[in-house]
Every structure is written in C-alpha cells, then in structure tokens.
N, C-alpha and C positions, 0 to 999 in steps of 0.2 A: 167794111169796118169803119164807124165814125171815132174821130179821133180828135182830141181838143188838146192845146197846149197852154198853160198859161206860162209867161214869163217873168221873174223878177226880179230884174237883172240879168247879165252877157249869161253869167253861168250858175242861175238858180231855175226851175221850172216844175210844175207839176204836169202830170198827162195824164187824162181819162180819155178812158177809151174803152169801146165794144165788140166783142167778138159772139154773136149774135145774141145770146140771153145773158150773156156774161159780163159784167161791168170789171175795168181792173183800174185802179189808181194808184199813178205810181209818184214815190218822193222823189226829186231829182236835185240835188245840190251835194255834190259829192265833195266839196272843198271844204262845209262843212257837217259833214257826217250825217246827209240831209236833214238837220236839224228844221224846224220849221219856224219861217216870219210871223209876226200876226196876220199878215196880208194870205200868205198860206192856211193860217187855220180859219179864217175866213173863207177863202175858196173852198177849203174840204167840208164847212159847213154848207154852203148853198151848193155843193155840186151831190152831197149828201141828201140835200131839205129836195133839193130838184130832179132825182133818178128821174130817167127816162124811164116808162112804165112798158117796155119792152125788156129791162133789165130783171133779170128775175137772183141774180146774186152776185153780190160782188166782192172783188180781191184784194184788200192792200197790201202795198209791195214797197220798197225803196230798192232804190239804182244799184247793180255794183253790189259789195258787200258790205250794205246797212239798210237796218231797216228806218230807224230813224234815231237820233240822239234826244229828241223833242224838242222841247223852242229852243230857239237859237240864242244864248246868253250874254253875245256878245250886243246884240241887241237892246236886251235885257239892261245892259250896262246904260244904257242913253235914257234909259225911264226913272221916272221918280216913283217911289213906291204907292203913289196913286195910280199911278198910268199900271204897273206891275200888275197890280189888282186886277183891273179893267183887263188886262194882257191875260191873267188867269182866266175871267169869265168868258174871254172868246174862247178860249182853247177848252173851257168847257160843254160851251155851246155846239160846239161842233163838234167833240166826243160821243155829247150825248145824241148829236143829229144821225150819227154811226149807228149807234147801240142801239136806239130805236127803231130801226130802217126795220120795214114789215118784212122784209127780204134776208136770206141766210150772209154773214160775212164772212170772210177767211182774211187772217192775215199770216202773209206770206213771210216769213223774218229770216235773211238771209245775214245777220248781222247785227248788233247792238240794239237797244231797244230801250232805252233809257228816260228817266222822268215822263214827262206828258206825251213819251212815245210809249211806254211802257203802261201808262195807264190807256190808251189808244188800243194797242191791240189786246187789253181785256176786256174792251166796247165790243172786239169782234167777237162773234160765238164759237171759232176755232180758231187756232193758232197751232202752225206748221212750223216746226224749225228747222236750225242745220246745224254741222258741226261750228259754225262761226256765232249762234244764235248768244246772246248775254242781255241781261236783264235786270236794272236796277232802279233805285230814287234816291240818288244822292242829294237829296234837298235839305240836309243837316249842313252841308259842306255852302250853300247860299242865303239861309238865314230864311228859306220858304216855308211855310206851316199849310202842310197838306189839310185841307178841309173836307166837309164828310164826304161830295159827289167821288174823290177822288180814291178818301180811302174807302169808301163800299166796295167796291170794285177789288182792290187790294185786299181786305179782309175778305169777301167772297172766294178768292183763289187760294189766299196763304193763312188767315186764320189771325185771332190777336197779337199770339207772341211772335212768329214769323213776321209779321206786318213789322212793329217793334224792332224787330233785331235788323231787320233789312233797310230801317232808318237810322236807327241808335249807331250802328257798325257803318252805314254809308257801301255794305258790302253788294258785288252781285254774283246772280247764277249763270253759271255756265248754260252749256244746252245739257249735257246729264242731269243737272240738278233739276232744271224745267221742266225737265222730262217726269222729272220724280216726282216731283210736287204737283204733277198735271199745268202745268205752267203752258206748256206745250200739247198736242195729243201725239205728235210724230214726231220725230227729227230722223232727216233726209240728208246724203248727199248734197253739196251744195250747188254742183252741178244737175241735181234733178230736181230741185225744187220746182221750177217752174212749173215742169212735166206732170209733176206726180199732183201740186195745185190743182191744175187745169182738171186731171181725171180725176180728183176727189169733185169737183165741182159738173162734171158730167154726171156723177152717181148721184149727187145730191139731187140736182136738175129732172131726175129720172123718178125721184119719191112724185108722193102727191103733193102739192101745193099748199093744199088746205090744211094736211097733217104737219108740214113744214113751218106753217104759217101758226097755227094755231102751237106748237110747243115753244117756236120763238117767242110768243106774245105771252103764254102761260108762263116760260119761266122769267120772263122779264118781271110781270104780277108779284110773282112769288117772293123775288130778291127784293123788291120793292117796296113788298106789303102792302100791296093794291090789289089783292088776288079777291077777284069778281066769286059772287056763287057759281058753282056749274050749269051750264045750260047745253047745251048741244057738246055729246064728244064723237060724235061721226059727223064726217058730209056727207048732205044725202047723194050726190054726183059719186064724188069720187072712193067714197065708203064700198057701194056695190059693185063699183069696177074692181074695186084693189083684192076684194074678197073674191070678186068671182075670176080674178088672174091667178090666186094664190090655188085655189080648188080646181083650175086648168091646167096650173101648171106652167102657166105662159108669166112673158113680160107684161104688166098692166103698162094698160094707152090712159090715162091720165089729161 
C-alpha cells in the first residue's frame, strides 16, 4: 500500500493512498469540519491531474464524521474579494480535475457536505451516504454568487426550482431527502460505510474498462454538450469476452 501525507499545519492533512487499483483521498482537519485551505484544493487538484495509472478508481472520504464543510471561511475572512475570486477559481479547477478523471469516482459522505464540498461530491459519479450525510449552499448567508461550472452541476441533480430554493431558504437535506432526490444512490449505516465503499468498488473494478470508461466520457459529453457523433459502441477486446462470459455463463476475465 503507498501512502502520502500532506500536512498543513500540527492538525490539518490530506492522505492518498492505494489499495492496489483502488485510489482513496481522504479530508483530514476535524477542528474544522475538514473544510478545505486553498493550499488543499491545490493538492486535490494535482493529486487528481497526477493518478498513478495503476489506479483504476477512486474514493473521497473526510475523517471522522464529515465529509467536508468546503473551503474554510475562516480563511476566506483574511481575503479581499479579489483574492476570494482567484480562491473560487482554484477550488474549481480542482473540482473539475475530479469530474474529469477517465476513471470511476465515489464519494464516501459520512457527514455534512456543504458549499464547494457539496459541489465536489457532484464531480463524483456516485455518492454513498449515511444516516449523518447533509447537504447544502448556504452562500446567500456570505454574499457569494454561485457561477455556472457550479450551478451545472447543481441543476443537473436538483432541477431549476430546487436549485433556487436550496439557495433562496439557505436550507439543507438531510440523508432521506438525498436519498430522494437521487442526491445520494445508497445511505448506509455509518459504521459500514467504509465496507460497503470498498465492495461497491470491487464490483465496479470487475465490469469492463472500456464500457466503464466510455459512459463516463459519454455522459460527461452529454451534460456538457460536447457530445461527439457515434463512432465505436463495442470494444473489440473486451466486447467478445463479455458476450462470450454471458452465453457461458461464467465471470468474464476482462
């Protein structure tokens, strides 16, 4: 298992790490609700733009129970609304360095999920919750004006007026309501998240590649409206194996 730590400061840190195709990133500042630094959305950008190419999917997670409150506001307070600005664009660029990763994500949310945490784990392609899981953008309550990479993302999951009212009210959802509105695909025991993570991302790991790889990239197109003409919808490799596992009757070898 490789393992890297960054530090930023006695009691803030992120940690990547591998468990052999498995990549997992976890928030670690629990003092404040691992909200993240710029210096953090930095790091989760180039450890994003940089996967080892032995990683074939990866997990985010925060420490404890949270998953992230998103940038740290206290922070936030020491900037002039130029620097704020520049502060937004990092924390975009490394969103978007997630959402594009050619590889499946999950995120793990043991816990709050708030503002540019909240837009974060709608970079991922899944999201697993718990009974502790909440989810909001109270950015009416700091005078921030959400711009489009942010609300696509938010409109994509909850639609015009929900988008609206989940700013207008400052309001958030629970993990039922997440559940509801597909915010989430599961909510889990809090105690089995981990578990249940790991073996959603075994079954995943067990599809084909190329089919995995190609509806990432298709629906990325799609929400995007970059959707290329069609050209190839089998691989020729792994197309004949998967069909000829399914007419065996066996596990295909991929």
């Amino acid at each position: 298992m490789r393992v890297i730590v960054k530090r930023f400061g006695t009691d803030s840190s992120m940690r990547f790490q591998t468990s052999g195709q498995i990549g997992i990133i976890t928030f670690n500042r629990p003092h404040r609700r691992n909200a993240l630094t710029q210096n953090m959305w930095r790091t989760l950008e180039h450890w994003s733009t940089e996967m080892p190419a032995k990683v074939k999917l990866l997990i985010l997670r925060g420490s404890g129970k949270e998953f992230t409150a998103g940038s740290d506001i206290k922070e936030f307070a020491t900037l002039t609304p130029s620097m704020a600005n520049q502060a937004f664009v990092q924390m975009e660029k490394a969103i978007h360095a997630v959402e594009v990763l050619p590889i499946p994500t999950i995120a793990a949310i043991n816990g709050p999920a708030y503002g540019a945490g909240f837009v974060l784990s709608l970079a991922c392609d899944m999201r697993v919750g718990t009974e502790l899981s909440r989810f909001g953008m109270p950015v009416g309550k700091l005078g921030i004006t959400l711009q489009p990479p942010f609300l696509r993302r938010l409109l994509h999951h909850l639609g015009p007026s929900r988008t609206k009212e989940l700013i207008y009210t400052a309001s958030s959802y629970d993990a039922d309501t997440a559940f509801r509105l597909g915010l989430v695909s599961e909510v889990v025991p809090s105690k089995e998240l981990d578990e249940h993570v790991f073996r959603l991302a075994r079954t995943i790991l067990q599809q084909s590649k190329a089919s995995v790889r190609a509806v990432k990239t298709g629906v990325l197109q799609v929400l995007t409206n970059a959707a290329a003409a069609p050209e190839n919808w089998v691989d020729e490799k792994d197309f004949v194996e998967g069909v000829r596992a399914f007419t065996e009757k066996r596990l295909a070898h991929f």
